[in-house]
C-alpha distance (Angstrom), angle and dihedral (degrees) to the residues before:
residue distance angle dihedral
X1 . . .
X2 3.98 . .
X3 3.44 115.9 .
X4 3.09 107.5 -176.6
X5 3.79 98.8 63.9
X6 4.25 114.3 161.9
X7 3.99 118.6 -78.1
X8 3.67 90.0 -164.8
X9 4.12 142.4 27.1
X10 3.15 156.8 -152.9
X11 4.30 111.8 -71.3
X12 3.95 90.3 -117.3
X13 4.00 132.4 151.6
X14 3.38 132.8 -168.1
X15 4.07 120.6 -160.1
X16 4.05 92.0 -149.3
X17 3.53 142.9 77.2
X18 2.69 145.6 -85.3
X19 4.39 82.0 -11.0
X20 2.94 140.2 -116.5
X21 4.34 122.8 -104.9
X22 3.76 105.3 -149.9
X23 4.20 83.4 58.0
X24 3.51 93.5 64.3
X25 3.84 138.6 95.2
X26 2.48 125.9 -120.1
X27 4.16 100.3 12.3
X28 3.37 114.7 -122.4
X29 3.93 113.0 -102.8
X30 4.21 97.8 -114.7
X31 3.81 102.4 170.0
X32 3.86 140.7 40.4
X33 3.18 124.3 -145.5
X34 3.98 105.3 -157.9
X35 3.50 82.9 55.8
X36 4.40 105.3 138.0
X37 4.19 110.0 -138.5
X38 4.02 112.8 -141.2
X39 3.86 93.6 167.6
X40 3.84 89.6 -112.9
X41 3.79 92.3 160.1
X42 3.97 98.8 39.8
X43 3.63 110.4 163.1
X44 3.67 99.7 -9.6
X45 3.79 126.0 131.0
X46 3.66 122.9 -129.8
X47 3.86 135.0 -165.1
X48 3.75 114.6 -166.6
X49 3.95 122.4 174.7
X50 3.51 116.8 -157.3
X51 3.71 83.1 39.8
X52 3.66 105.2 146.5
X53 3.95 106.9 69.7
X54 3.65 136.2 -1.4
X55 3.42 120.9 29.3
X56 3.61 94.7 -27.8
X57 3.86 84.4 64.9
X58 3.62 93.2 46.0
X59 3.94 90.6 59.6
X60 3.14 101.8 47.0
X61 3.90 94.6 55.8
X62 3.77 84.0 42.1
X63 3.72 83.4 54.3
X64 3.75 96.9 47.5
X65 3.53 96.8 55.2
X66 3.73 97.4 51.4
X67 4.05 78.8 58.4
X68 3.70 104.1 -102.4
X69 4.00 120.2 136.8
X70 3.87 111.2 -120.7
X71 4.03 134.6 -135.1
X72 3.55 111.2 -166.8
X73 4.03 110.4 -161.6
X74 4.30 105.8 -170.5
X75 3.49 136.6 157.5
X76 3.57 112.2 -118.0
X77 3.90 106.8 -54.9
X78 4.27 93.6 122.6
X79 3.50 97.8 163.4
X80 4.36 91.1 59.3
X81 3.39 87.8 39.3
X82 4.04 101.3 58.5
X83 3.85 93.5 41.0
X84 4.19 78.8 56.2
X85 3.43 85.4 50.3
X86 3.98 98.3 54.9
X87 3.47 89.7 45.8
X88 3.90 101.4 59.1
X89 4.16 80.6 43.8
X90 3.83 93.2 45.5
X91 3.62 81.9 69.3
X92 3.47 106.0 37.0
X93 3.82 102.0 -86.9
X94 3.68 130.9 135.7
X95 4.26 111.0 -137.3
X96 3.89 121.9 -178.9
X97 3.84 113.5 -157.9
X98 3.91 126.2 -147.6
X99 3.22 121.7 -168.7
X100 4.34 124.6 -164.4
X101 3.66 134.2 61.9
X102 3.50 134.6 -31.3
X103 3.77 90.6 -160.3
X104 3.85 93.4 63.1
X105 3.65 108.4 88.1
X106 3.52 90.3 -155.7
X107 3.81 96.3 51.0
X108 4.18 89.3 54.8
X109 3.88 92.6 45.9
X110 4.02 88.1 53.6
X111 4.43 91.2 41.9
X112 3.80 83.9 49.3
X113 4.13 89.1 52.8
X114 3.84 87.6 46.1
X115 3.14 104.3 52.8
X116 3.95 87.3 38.4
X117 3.51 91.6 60.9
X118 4.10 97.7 37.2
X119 3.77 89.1 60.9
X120 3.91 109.7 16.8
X121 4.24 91.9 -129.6
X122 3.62 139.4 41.5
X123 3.76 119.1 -150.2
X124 4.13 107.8 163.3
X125 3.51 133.5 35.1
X126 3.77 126.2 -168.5
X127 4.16 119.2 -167.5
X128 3.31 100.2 -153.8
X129 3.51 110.2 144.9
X130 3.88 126.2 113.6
X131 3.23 155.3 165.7
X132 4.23 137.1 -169.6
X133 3.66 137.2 174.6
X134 4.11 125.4 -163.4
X135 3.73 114.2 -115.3
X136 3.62 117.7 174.2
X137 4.13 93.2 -165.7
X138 3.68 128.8 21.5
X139 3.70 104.3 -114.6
X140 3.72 86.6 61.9
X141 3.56 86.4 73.7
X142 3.52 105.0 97.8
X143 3.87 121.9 -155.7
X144 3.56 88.5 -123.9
X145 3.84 95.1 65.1
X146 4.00 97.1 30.6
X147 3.84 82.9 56.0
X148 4.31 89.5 51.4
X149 3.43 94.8 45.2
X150 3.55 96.1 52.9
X151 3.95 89.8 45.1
X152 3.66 92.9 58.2
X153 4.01 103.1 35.8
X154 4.05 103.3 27.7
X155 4.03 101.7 26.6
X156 3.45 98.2 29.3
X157 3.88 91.3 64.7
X158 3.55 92.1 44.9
X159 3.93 98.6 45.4
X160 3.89 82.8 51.5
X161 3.75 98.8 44.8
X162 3.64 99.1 39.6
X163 3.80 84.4 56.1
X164 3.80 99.4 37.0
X165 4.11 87.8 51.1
X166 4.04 88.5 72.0
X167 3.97 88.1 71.8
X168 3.72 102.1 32.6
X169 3.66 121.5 104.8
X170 3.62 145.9 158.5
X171 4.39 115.4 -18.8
X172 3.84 91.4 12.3
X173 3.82 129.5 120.0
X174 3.38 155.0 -167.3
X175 4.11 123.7 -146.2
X176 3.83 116.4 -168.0
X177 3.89 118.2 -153.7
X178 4.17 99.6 -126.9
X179 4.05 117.6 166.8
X180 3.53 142.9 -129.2
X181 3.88 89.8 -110.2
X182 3.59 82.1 67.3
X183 3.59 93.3 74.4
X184 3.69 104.4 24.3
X185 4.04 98.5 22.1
X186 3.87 129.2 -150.3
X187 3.66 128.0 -108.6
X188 3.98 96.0 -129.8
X189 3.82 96.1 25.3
X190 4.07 94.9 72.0
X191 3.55 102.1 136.6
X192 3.88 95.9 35.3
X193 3.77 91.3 50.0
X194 4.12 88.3 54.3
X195 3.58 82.5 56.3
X196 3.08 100.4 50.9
X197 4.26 92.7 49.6
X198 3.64 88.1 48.5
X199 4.17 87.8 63.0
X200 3.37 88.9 44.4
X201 3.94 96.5 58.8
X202 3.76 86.0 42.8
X203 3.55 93.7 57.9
X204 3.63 91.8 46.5
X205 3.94 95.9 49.8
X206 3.94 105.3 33.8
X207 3.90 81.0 55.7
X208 3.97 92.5 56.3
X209 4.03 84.1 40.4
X210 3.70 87.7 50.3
X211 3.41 111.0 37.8
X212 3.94 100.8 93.6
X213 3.52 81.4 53.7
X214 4.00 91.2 65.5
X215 4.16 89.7 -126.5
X216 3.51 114.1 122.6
X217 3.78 133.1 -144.1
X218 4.02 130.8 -161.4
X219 3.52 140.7 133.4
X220 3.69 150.5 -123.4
X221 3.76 110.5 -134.1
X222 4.02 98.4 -175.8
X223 4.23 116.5 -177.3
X224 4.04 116.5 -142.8
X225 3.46 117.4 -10.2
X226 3.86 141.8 -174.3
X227 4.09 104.1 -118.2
X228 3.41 141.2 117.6
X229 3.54 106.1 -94.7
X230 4.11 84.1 63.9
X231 3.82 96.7 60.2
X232 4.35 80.9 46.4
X233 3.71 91.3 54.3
X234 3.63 114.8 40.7
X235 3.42 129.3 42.3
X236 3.94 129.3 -106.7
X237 3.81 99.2 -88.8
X238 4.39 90.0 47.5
X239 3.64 84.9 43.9
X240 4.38 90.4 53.7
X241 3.69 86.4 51.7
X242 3.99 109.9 32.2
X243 3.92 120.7 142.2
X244 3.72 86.7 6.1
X245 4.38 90.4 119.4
X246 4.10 80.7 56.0
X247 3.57 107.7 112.7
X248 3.61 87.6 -120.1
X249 3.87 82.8 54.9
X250 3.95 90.8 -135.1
X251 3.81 133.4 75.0
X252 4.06 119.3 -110.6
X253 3.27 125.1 -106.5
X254 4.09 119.8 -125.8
X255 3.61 86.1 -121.1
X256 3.98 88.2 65.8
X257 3.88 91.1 55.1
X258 3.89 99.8 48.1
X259 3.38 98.0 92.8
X260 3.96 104.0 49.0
X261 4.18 81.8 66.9
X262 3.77 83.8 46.7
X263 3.76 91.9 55.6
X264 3.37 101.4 37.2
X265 4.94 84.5 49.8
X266 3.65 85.2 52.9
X267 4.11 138.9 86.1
X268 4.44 83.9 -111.4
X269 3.65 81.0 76.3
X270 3.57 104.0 52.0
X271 3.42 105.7 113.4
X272 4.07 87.0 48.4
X273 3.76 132.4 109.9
X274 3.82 146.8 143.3
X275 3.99 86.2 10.0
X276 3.72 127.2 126.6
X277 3.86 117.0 -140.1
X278 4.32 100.6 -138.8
X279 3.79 106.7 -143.8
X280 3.59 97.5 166.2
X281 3.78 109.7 133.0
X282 4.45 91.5 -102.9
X283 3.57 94.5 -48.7
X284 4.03 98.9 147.4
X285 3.55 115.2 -144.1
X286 4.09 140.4 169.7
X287 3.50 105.0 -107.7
């Protein structure tokens, strides 16, 4: 693993959301490759939104290593989600894309039939998909946006799960992507961070609901890290800067979060659910 990843980048801004990867600079590192294979995920059949970049993309290669096939659900960022794609084949994987809205029930009910059909099971789900817009004050929140970026974070993950829940059975899981601001918040990140709690309490009570079921639920909760919806949320001069307050005084890389969604797919993690995996860089929080 690279240690030496960047502190610092390139002032940069992009004007659309949730961004797009092969924009930024630098990249984000995705991938390592000193990284050991034990067929962990042999077999098993993965959905990850958010798939295409970021850490979404990072999982999913992750993923198809450890031997799992891999449905990528995204919004409309193609060019991400093919070199995703090639990846997962570069190595021998198979990757179905899907491209439309996670906030359309509709749309999630007819992924959850694809990927159904493309692969006759469905054993892990990753709700990964997000959105978030700066606000310095809340009354600049309009109802417009607070009612997107609950579509894509809170009913998103519900539209999918609900659906996804039909096919799951016995040793399979489901890992939402929470936040940090969901248990320390952010000043200008109000309706994001609201979000981002609201996953959290799913996690925590679709596991109790689930549990005699023998399907597990936990979370990720990762602190700052290099993707694209940064460079589409702050501006250039927060983007220079960003994860530079971390006690690590640098943001992650997705690469460095890949395998806590690996651990928490696999057998390891049996024993595991309604928990939230803290890779935050030493921020303490009260989980």
């Amino acid at each position: 693993m690279n240690n030496n990843f960047p502190k610092n980048f390139q002032p940069q801004h992009q004007n659309v959301q949730p961004g797009i990867e092969e924009n930024m600079n630098p990249k984000p590192i995705f991938k390592n490759s000193n990284y050991v294979l034990s067929g962990k995920l042999k077999d098993k059949v993965a959905i990850i939104t958010g798939g295409d970049s970021g850490i979404g993309r990072a999982v999913a290669i992750a993923y198809a290593k450890e031997g799992a096939k891999v449905a990528i659900i995204y919004l409309n960022e193609h060019q991400d989600a093919e070199i995703t794609k090639k990846e997962i084949e570069s190595i021998g994987g198979e990757c179905l894309l899907i491209s439309g809205d996670i906030g359309n029930e509709e749309f999630c009910i007819s992924s959850i039939n694809t990927v159904r059909n493309k692969f006759n099971k469905i054993n892990i789900v990753v709700n990964n998909s997000a959105e978030q817009h700066v606000c310095n004050n809340l009354t600049d929140i309009t109802t417009e946006q607070f009612e997107k970026t609950f579509k894509t974070n809170v009913f998103g993950a519900f539209f999918i799960t609900k659906e996804a829940l039909k096919y799951l059975t016995q040793g399979d899981c489901i890992i939402n992507t929470t936040s940090i601001t969901a248990y320390r918040g952010n000043e200008t990140l109000i309706d994001y961070s609201m979000t981002k709690g609201a996953l959290t309490s799913f996690t925590r009570s679709l596991a109790l609901n689930l549990v005699t079921k023998g399907i597990r639920v936990n979370s990720v909760a990762p602190g700052p890290v290099w993707t694209p919806l940064i460079s589409a949320s702050f501006d250039a001069t927060q983007v220079s800067t960003f994860g530079q307050d971390n006690p690590m005084k640098r943001a992650a890389q997705p690469v460095e979060l890949a395998e806590a969604y690996v651990f928490l797919a696999s057998d390891g993690a049996a024993f595991i659910t309604g928990e939230t995996i803290h890779v935050n860089g030493g921020e303490i929080v009260n989980s």
